[in-house]
C-alpha positions as CSV (number, residue, x, y, z in Angstrom):
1,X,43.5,-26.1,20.7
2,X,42.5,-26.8,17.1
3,X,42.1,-30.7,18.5
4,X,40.6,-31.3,22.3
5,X,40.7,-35.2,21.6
6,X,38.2,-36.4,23.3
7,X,38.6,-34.5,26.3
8,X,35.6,-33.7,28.9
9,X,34.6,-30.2,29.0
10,X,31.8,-29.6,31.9
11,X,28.5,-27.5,31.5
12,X,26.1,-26.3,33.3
13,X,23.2,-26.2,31.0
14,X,19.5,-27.0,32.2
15,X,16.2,-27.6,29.4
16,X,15.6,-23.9,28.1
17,X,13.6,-24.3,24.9
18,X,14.2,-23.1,22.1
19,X,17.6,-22.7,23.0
20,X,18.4,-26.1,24.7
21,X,16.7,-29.2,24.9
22,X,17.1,-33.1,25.2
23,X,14.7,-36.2,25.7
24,X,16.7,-38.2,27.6
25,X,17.4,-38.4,31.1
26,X,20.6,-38.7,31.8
27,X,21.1,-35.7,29.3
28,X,23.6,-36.6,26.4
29,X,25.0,-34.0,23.8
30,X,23.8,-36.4,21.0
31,X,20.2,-36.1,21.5
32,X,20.4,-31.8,22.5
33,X,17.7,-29.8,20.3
34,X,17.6,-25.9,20.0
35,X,18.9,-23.4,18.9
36,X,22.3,-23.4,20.8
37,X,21.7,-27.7,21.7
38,X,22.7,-27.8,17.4
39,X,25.4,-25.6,17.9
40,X,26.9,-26.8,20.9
41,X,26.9,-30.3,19.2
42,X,28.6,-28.8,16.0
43,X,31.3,-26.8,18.0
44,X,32.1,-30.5,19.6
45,X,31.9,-32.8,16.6
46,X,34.5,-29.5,15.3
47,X,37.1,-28.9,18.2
48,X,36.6,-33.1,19.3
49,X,35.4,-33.1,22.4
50,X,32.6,-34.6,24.8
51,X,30.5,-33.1,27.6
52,X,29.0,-33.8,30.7
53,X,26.3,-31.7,31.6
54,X,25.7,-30.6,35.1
55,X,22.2,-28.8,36.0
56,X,22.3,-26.1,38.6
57,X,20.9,-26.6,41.7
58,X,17.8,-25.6,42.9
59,X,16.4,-24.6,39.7
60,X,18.9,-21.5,39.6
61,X,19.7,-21.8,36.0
62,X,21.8,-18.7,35.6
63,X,21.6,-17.2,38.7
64,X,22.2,-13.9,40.3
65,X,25.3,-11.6,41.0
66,X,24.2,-9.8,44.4
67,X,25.2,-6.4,45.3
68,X,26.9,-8.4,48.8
69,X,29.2,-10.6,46.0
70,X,27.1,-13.8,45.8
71,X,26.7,-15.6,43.3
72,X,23.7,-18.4,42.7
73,X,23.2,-21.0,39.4
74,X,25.0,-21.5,36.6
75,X,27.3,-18.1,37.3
76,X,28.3,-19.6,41.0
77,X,29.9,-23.1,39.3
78,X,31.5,-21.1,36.6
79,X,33.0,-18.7,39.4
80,X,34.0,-21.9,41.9
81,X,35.5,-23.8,38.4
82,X,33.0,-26.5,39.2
83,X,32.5,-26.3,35.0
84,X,34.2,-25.6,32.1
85,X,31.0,-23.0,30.0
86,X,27.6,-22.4,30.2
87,X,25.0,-21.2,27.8
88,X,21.5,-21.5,27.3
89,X,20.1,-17.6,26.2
90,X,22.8,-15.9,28.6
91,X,22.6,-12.7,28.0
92,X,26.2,-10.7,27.5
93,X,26.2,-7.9,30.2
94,X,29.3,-5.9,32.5
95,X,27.9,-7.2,35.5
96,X,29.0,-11.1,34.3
97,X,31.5,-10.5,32.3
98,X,33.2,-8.8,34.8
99,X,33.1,-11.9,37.0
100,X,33.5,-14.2,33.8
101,X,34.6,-14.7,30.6
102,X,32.2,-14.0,27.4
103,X,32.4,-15.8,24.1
104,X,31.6,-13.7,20.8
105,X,28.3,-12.8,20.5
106,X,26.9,-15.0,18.1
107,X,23.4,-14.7,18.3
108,X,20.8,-11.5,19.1
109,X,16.6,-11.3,20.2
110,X,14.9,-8.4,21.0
111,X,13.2,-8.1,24.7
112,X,9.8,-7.0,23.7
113,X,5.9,-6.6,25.7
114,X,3.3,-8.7,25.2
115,X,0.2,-8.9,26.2
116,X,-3.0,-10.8,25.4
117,X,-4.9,-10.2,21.8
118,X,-8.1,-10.1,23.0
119,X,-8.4,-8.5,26.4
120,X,-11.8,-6.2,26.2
121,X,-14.7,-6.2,24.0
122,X,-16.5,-3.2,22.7
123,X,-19.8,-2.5,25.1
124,X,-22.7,-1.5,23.2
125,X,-22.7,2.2,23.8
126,X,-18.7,2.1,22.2
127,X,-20.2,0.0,19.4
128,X,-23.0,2.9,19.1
129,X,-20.7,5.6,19.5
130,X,-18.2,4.8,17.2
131,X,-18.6,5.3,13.5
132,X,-17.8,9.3,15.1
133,X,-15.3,10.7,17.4
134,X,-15.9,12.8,20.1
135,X,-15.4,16.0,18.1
136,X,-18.4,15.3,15.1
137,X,-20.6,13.5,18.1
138,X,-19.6,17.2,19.9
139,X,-20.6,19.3,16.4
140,X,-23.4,17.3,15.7
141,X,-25.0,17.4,19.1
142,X,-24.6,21.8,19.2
143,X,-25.9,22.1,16.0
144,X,-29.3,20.1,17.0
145,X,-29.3,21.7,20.2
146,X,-28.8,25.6,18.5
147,X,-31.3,24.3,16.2
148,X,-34.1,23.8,19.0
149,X,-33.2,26.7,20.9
150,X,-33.7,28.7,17.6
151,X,-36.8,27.6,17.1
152,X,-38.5,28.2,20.0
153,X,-36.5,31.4,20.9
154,X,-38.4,32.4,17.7
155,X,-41.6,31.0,18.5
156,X,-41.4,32.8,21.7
157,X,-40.6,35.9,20.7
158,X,-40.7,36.2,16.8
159,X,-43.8,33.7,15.3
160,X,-43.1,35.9,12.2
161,X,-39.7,34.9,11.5
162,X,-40.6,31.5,12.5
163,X,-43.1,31.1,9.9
164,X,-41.0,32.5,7.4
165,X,-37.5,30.0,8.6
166,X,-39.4,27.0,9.3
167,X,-42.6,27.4,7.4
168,X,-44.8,26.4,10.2
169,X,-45.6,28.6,13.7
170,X,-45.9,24.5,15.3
171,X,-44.1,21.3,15.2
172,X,-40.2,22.7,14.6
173,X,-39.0,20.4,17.1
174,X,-40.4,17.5,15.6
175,X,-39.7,18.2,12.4
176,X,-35.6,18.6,13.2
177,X,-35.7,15.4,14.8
178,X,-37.8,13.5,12.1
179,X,-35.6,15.2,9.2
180,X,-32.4,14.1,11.1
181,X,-33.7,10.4,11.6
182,X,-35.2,10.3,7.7
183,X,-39.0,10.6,8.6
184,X,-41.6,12.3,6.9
185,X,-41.6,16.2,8.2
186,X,-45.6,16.9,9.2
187,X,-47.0,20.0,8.3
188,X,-44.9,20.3,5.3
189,X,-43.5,24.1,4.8
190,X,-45.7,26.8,3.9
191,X,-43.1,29.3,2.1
192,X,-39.9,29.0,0.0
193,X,-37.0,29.5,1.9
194,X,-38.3,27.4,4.5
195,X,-38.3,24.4,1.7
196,X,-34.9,25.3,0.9
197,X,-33.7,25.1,4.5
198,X,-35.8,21.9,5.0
199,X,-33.7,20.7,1.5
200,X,-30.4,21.5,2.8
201,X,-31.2,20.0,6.0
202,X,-32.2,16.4,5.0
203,X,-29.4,16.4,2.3
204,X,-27.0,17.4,5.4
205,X,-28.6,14.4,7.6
206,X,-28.3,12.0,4.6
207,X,-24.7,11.9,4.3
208,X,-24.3,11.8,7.8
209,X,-26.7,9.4,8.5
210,X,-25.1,7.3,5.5
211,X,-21.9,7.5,6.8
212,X,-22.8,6.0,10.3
213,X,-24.6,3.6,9.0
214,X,-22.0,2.3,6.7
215,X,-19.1,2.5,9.2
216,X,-21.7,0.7,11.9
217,X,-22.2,-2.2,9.5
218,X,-18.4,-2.2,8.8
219,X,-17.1,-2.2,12.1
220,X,-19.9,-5.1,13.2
221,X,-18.8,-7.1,10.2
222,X,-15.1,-7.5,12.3
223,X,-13.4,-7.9,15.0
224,X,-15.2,-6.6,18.0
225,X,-12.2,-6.9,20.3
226,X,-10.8,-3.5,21.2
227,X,-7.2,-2.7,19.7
228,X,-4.6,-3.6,22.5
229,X,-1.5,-1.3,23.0
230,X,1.0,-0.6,21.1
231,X,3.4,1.3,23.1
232,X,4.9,1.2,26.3
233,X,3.3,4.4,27.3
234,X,0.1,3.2,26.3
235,X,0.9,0.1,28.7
236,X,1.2,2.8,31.7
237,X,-1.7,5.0,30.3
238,X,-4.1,2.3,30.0
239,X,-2.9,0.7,33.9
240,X,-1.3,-2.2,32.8
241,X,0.3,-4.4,35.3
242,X,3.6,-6.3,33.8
243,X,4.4,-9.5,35.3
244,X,8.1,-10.3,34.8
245,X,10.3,-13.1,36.4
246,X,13.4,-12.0,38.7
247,X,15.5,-12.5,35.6
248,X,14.0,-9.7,33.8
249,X,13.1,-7.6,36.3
250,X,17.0,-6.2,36.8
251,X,17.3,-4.3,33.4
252,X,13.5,-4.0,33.1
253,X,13.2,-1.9,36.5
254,X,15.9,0.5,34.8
255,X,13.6,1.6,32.1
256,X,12.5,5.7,32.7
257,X,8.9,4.9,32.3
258,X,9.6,2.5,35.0
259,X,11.8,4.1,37.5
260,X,9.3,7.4,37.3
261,X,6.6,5.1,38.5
262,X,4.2,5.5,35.3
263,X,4.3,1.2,34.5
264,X,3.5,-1.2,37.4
265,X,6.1,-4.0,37.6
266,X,5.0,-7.2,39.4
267,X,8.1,-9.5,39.7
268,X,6.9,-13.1,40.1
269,X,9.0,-16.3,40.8
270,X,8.4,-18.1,37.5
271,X,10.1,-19.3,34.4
272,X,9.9,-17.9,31.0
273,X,7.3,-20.2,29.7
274,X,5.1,-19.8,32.9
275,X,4.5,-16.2,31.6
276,X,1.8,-17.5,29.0
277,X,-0.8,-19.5,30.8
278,X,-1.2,-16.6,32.9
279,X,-1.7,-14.2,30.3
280,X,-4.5,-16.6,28.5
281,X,-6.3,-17.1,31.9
282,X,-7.0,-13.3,32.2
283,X,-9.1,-10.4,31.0
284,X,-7.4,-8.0,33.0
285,X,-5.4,-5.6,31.4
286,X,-1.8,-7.8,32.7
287,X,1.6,-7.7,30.3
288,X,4.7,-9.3,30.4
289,X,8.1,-8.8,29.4
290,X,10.2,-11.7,27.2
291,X,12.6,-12.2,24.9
292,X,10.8,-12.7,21.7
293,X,12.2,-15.9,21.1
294,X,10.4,-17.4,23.7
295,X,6.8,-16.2,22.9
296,X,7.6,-17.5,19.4
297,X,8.2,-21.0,20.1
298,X,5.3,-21.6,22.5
299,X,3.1,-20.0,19.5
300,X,5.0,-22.6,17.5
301,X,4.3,-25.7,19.6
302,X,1.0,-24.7,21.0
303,X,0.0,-23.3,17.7
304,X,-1.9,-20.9,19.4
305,X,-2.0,-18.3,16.6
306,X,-3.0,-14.4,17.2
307,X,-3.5,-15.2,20.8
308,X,-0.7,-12.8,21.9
309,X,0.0,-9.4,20.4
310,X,3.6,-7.9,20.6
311,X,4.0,-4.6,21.2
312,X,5.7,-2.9,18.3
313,X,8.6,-1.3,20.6
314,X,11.9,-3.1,21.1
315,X,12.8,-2.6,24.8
316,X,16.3,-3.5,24.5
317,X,18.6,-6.6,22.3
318,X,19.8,-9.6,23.8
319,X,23.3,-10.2,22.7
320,X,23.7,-14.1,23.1
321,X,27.3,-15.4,24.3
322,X,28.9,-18.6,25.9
323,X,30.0,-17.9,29.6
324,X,33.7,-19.6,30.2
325,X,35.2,-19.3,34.0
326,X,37.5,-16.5,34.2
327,X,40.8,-16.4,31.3
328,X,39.8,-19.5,30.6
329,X,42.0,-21.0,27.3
330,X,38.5,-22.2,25.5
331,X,37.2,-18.7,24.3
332,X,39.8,-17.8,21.7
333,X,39.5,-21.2,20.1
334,X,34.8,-21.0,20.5
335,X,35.1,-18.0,19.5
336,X,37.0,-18.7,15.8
337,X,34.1,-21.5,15.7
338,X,31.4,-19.6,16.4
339,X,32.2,-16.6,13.7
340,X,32.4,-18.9,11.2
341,X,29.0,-20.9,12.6
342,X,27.4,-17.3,12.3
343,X,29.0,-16.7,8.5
344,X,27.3,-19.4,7.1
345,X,24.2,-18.4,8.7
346,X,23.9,-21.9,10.3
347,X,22.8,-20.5,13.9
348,X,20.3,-18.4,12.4
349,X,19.0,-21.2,10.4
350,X,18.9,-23.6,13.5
351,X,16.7,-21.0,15.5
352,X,14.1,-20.7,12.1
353,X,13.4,-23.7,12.7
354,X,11.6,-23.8,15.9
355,X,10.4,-20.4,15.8
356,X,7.6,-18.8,14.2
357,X,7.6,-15.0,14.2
358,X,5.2,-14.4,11.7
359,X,2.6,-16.3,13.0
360,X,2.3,-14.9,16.7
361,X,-0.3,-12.6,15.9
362,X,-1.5,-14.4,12.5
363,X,-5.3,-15.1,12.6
364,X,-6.6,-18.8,11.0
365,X,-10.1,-19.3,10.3
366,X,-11.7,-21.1,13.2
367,X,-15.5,-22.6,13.1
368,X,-17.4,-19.7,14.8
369,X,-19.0,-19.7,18.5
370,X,-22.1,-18.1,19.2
371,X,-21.1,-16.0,21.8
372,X,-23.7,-15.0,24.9
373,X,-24.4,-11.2,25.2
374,X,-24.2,-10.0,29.0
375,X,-25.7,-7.5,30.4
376,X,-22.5,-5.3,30.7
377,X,-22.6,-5.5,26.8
378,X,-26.3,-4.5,26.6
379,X,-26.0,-1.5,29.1
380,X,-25.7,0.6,26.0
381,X,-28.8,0.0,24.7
382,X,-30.5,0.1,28.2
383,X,-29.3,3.3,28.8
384,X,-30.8,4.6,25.5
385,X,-34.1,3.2,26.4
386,X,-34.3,4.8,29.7
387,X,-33.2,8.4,28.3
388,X,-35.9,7.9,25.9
389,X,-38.4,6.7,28.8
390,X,-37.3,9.5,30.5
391,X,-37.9,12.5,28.1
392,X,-41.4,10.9,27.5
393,X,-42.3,10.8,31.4
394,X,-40.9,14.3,31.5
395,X,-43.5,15.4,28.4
396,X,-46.0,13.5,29.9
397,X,-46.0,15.8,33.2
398,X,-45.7,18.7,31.5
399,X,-48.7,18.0,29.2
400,X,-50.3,17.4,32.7
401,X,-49.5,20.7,34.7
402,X,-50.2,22.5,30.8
403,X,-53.9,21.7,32.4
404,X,-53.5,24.0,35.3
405,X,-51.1,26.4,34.0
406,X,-52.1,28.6,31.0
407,X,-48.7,29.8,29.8
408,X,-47.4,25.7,29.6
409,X,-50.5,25.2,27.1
410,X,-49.4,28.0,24.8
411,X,-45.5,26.9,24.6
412,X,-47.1,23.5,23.8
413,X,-49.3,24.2,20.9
């Protein structure tokens, strides 16, 4: 076996980049490309022998091992001994090498979730609201709102102590607002300690006011796309719908958060380079499922650059083989060949040279766009104005009925 001389081994192989390719109809092992086209071409020119490539049918590529003992694509010839191998990112599992004959594992990628880089943009009122989280928005709000209350508790009921806190019996509701915005505070305070509270209060609003501002400007000055998921958990808490084809589908449907019904699988009839334009087209929240290899290269030869975003969880690793029919007398003699392929690192340098893992989610400097605001982007600030309109027609009518009812014209002095 150390010398095939010349002999014709059969394939089923079918145009799978980056892991086979060729350029020429019919396909000839001289002109394959990939990752496993350079190494099927080096395990020939090494153990002397030539191929003839046969495609499966129907666009079956691999194919299927059904629960009724079918077989379909590139598993169904090897079964029938209508070729010799196959290859072309099979994936060693039980199910086929129970059926067949695996080579040595010779190459790994990692199955990982994608999904598009730039699915939602901030709306207005996030972009307001989010130099604070919920909790400081939550303190800052009951401290202005005990504040007020305070104030005209004390107005009502003590205009003693009010004079002597705020240093005015009129205008403490004003004043907390115009201190907390950084405008002038008119009367200014009659007594001492109501300077001092007036001193720790605009010091107070300073830093926070500061702060926003500063985070604000910072946040504006970058990306305004929200952060996309990182997690598959945050797939199924955010309602992400994963499209996967029927080849993925049967270890991806395994998963627990999966089987439990927390992430939506949609399983679609498409190849793995399909998967992208559908992604691109969107702004729904969809993910897919791929081996990583895959993503790479269309990054690579699209060079579409920080499009995507990978999610930093590996879902499971592909261990790469060579499927032979059944005992066959080629896998001892591949095998030997591929270990020592692998030693010299040859099959990982063929497959660094048509991927590009560190550029998926690189970003390059692009001319800018000007980019037209919609309305759904403005509703923030439209909702601001109409609170504000709202308070004022709600003063307004109570400055009008303060003309009929006595006790309103007192609280409003």
């Amino acid at each position: 076996m150390l010398n095939l001389h010349k002999c014709e081994l059969i394939a089923a192989l079918w145009v799978n980049p980056p892991y086979i390719n060729w350029n020429r109809t019919p396909p000839s092992i001289e002109h394959f490309g990939g990752t496993e086209g350079r190494m099927i071409r080096a395990l020939a020119k090494n153990m002397n022998f030539t191929l003839k490539v046969r495609i499966p049918p129907n666009d079956e590529r691999r194919g299927f091992i059904f629960t009724n003992g079918t077989r379909t694509g590139a598993i169904k010839m090897l079964q029938d001994k209508e070729v010799h191998l196959s290859l072309g990112c099979f994936r060693c599992t039980l199910e086929r090498s129970t059926a067949l004959s695996p080579s040595y594992s010779y190459y790994q990628t990692n199955q990982v979730f994608f999904v598009k880089a730039r699915t939602e943009l901030w709306t207005t009122f996030e972009i307001m609201t989010y130099p604070f989280d919920f909790y400081i928005w939550t303190i800052m709000l009951a401290i202005i709102t005990t504040a007020i209350l305070f104030s005209i508790f004390l107005k009502t009921y003590q205009p003693n102590i009010l004079m002597f806190v705020f240093g005015s019996d009129s205008g403490n509701f004003l004043n907390i607002i115009s201190a907390w915005l950084g405008c002038p505070v008119i009367p200014e305070p009659k007594r001492n300690f109501a300077r001092f509270v007036l001193i720790l209060w605009i010091f107070t609003t300073l830093i926070l006011r500061n702060a926003y501002q500063g985070l604000l400007y910072n946040f504006l000055s970058s990306d305004l796309a929200k952060i996309p998921p990182d997690k598959a958990s945050q797939l199924a808490k955010q309602n992400y719908l994963v499209i996967v084809s029927y080849s993925s589908n049967d270890t991806l449907s395994q998963l627990p958060i999966v089987r439990n019904g927390y992430l939506r699988l949609k399983v679609e009839n498409i190849s793995e380079k399909e998967n992208f334009p559908i992604l691109e087209n969107t702004n729904t929240r969809i993910a897919s499922s791929l081996p990583q290899d895959f993503l790479s290269y269309y990054v690579r030869q699209t060079r579409k650059y920080g499009v995507f975003h990978v999610l930093n969880e590996v879902i499971f690793t592909h261990q790469i083989c060579v499927y032979f029919t059944k005992h066959s007398f080629l896998t001892t003699r591949f095998n030997e060949v591929l270990k020592s392929l692998q030693s010299f690192g040859l099959i990982k340098y063929w497959a660094s040279r048509n991927l590009a893992d560190d550029m998926i989610e690189r970003q390059f400097e692009e001319p800018s766009e000007e980019i037209t605001l919609t309305m759904h982007q403005l509703d923030g600030v439209f909702l601001l104005l109409f609170v504000c309109l709202f308070g004022a027609i709600v003063v307004f009518i109570v400055e009008i009925m303060s003309l009929k009812y006595q006790f309103l014209s007192q609280w409003l002095v």
